[in-house]
N, C-alpha and C positions, 0 to 999 in steps of 0.2 A: 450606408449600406456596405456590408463588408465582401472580401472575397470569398469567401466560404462560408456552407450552408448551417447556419444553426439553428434553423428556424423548421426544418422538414422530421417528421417521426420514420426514424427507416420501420420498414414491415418485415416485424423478429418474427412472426406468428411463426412462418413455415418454414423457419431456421430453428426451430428446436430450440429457441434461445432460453438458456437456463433461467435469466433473468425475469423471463415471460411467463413462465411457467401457468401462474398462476392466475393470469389473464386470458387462457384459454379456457380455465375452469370457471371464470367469472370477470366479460367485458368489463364490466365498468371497474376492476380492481387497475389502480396504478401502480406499475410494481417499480420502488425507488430503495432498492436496497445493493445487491451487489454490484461489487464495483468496475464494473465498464459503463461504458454512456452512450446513449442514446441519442448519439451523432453519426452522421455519416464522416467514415474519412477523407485526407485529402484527393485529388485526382491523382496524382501521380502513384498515390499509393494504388490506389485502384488498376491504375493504368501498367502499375508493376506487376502487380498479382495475375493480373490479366495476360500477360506478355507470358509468366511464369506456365497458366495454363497452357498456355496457346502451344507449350514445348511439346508437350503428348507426353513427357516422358515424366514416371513420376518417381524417379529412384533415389540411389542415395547422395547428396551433396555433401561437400569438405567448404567450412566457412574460408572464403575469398579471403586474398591479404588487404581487400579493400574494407570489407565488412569491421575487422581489428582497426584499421587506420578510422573506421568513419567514428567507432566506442574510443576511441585515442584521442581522438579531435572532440567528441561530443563533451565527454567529459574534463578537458581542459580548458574547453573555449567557454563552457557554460557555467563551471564549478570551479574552475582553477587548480585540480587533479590532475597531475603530469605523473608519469610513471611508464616502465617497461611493459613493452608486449608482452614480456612472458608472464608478466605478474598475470595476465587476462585468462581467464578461464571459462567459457561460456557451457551453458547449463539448460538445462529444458524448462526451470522457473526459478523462482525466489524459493517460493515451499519445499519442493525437492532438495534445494541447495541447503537449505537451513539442514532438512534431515540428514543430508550427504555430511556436513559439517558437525554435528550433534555425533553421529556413527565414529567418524574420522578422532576428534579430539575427547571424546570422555568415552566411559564404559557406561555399563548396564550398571543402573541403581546410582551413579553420580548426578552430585547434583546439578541443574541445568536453571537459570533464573530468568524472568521475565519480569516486566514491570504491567500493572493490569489495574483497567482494564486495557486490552490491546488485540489486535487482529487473532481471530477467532485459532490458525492455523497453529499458532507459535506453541501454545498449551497442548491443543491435541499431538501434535509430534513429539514432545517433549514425552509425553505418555506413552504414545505409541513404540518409542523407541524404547521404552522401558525404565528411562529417568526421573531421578526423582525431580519435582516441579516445586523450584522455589516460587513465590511470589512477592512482589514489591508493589505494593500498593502506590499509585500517584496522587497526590496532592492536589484538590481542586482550586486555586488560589485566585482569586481575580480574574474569574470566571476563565481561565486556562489550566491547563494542566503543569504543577510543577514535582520535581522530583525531591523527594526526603531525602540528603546524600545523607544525614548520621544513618538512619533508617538501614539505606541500601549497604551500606557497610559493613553494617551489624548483621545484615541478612545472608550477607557473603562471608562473612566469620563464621557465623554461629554453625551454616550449613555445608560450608568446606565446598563453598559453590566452584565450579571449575569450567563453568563458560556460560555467558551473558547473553540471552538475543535480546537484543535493542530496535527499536522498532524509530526510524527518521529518515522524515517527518513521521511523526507519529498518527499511526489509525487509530482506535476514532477519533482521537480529541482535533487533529489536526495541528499539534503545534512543532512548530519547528525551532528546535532545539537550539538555543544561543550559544556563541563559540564558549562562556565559561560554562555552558551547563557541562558541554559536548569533554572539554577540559577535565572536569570535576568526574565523570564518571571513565573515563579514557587514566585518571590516576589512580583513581582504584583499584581499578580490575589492575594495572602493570603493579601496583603495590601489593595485590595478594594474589598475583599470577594467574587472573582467570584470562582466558580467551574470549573476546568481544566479536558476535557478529552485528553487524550493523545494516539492518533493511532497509535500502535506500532507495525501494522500488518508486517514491513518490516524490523523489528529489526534485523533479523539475516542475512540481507544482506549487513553489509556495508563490504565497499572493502578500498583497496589500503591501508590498514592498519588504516584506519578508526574504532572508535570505537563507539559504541551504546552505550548510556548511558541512560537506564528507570528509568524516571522520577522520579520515587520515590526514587530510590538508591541517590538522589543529595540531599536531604534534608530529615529529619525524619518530620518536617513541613508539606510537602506538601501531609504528607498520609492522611491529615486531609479532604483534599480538592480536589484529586484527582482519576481519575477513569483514569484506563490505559485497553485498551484494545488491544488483539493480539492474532496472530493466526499461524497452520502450516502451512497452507493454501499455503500462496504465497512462502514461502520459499520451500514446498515440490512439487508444483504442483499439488495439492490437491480440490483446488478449491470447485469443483464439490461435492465434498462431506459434505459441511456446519457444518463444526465447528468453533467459535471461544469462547476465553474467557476475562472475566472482572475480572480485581484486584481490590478491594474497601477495602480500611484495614480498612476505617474509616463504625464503627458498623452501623450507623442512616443512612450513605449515603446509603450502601448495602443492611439496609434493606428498603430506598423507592426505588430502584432499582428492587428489586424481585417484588414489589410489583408490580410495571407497569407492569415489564416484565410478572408476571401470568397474571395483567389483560387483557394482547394482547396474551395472551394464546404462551409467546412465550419461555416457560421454559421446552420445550420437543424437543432432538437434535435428527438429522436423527442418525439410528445404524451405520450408513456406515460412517458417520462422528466421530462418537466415537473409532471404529479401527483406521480406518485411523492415527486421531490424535496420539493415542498413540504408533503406528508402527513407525511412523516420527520421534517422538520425542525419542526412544529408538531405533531404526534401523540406522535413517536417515543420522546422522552425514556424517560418510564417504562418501554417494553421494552430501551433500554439500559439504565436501573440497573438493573435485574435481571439482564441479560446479563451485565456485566462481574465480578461476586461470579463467578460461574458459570466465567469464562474463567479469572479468576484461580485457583478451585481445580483447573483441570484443568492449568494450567502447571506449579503447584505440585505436583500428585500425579503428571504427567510428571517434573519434576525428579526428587521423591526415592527414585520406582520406579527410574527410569533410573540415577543415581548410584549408589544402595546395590547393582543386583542384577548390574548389567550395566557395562565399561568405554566406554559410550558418554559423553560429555560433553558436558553440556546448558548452553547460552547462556540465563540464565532471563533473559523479554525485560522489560522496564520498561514496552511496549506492545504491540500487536498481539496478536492472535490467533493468529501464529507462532512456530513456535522452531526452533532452529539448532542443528543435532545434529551432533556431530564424532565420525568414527568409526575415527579417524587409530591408537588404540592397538590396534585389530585386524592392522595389517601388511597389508591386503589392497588390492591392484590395486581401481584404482575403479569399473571395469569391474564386475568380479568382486563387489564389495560394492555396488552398487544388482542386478546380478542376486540378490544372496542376499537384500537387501529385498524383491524383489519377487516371487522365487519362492520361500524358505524363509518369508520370514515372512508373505508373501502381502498386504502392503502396497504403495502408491503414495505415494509422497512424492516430492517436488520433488528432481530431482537436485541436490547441491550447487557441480558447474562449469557450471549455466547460469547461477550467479551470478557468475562471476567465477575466475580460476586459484585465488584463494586459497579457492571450495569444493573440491576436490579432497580426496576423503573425505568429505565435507559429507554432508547431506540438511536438508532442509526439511520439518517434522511442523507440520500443521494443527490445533488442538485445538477450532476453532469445530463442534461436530459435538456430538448428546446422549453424554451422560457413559459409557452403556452402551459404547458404541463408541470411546471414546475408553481403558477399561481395557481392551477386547479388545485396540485394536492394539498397545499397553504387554505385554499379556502375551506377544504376538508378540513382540517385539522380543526382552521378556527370553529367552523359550524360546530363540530363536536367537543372540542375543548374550551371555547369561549369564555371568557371571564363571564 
């Protein structure tokens, strides 16, 4: 028996919880798609939030020099990323930061690349912003995801690409990127001068003995060139609270950086995101080791449910929380196959082309959720997908 609760469903109904949505509209739907988890957090985090209301006052806070110290410490003791506080620059997310970054280093109509398929957010802002949206397809090799370098190369030539967001660990596949892959696409980009962000929001979830490697710790080169950003966020279940931060060691990048970033007015963090983060990062450890044993036997017992019972084909992930469910051996329209997930088996999973052409058949299954729920939707699946 551990010390923290995995085993309890919290009650999202009457929280508006986005991820719920659709189990308002229909009990029996499990909704296993966006990414927060259906865990209670630790006490202390609680017990902080709590303390935070308890103040009555709910104005504007300036992040504490402890808050900096605890992102300093988190990420050297955990990643072995040492670096200056000024490099730190904290942000109200990863998404925003991306676009604040995309604004800051290229213009309107340059080209901006991504590798896909990959989290939903990275293409739409890229659009949004009015860039043109390169795409690099990923490699499905040995049932993980691997990277084309001639490929990406040539993709960066032909389009005169002028900044990379790189997604590691990567959503959805889950894989966490090896020091030569990390290497291999860290000399490209310094070779044809693009600027690399690197999303490092799920850094502290790889599993099975897998290890994270931030981007900068692979080369003293790529501080030249690279903006890494991350957050507790998804690692603490946190979400809700909106902090994340950017590393920029390089002086010129950081400071056009701030500079966008004030002018979208977007360099003042909620107060409730500044506890937050630094209770996580100084409390949290001990409810991630206990969490990630947990993630890892529910990937595991996805995989060989899925495999042995049903022709679904499971991406088992090296990190995250997510997995990457292909369901391309059934023959069916895609249409047709997220309606029989959602109405036959009465699940919500992440469609698999908001990732990218190549989900097409896809889905995206969430396993951070207590174990009880996590064999129900399995049973679903199989009922309805069954060999």
């Amino acid at each position: 028996m551990g010390t923290y609760d995995f085993t309890t469903l919290p009650e999202r109904f009457s929280t508006n919880a986005t991820k719920w949505q659709e189990t308002v509209k229909d009990p029996e739907v499990l909704p296993l798609w966006i990414a927060d988890m259906d865990f209670q957090v630790f006490s202390e985090m609680t017990q902080a939030l709590e303390a935070f209301a308890k103040r009555s006052v709910f104005g504007y806070d300036s992040p504490k020099p402890s808050l900096y110290q605890a992102i300093l410490d988190w990420e050297a003791n955990e990643h072995g990323y040492r670096f200056d506080k000024e490099a730190l620059i904290l942000i109200e997310g990863v998404v925003p930061a991306i676009s604040v970054a995309i604004q800051a280093f290229t213009k309107e109509n340059d080209a901006v690349m991504i590798n896909t398929p990959v989290y939903p957010p990275f293409a739409r802002t890229v659009k949004l912003n009015k860039r043109q949206l390169v795409t690099n397809s990923l490699q499905e090799i040995d049932d993980r995801f691997e990277i084309d370098f001639e490929q990406l190369e040539k993709d960066i030539v032909d389009n005169d690409v002028k900044l990379f967001a790189f997604c590691s660990p990567h959503n959805p596949g889950g894989r966490v990127w090896s020091i030569v892959d990390l290497q291999k696409v860290g000399d490209i980009c310094q070779k044809h001068g693009v600027i690399l962000i690197s999303d490092e929001i799920h850094q502290d979830m790889a599993l099975f003995g897998n290890k994270h490697h931030s981007f900068n710790t692979v080369s003293e080169n790529f501080k030249n060139f690279t903006i890494i950003l991350a957050s507790a966020t998804k690692t603490f279940n946190i979400a809700g609270t909106k902090n994340s931060f950017a590393i920029i060691e390089n002086e010129g990048l950081r400071q056009q950086f701030k500079e966008r970033q004030l002018t979208n007015n977007q360099h003042e963090i909620s107060s409730l995101g500044l506890v937050a983060t630094e209770v996580a990062l100084t409390q949290g450890k001990p409810w991630l080791e206990e969490l990630k044993p947990l993630i890892e036997r529910h990937i595991s017992y996805v995989y060989h449910q899925l495999t042995e019972k049903t022709k679904i084909k499971v991406m088992q992930p090296q990190g995250t929380y997510l997995i990457w469910l292909d369901f391309s051996a059934y023959g069916l329209d895609h249409k047709a196959l997220q309606e029989k997930i959602r109405y036959e088996a009465k699940l919500v999973l992440n469609d698999g082309l908001t990732f990218g052409e190549e989900g097409r058949n896809h889905a995206r299954f969430n396993v951070a959720a207590p174990t009880t729920i996590i064999e129900e939707a399995v049973k679903r699946l199989v009922d309805v997908f069954g060999k």
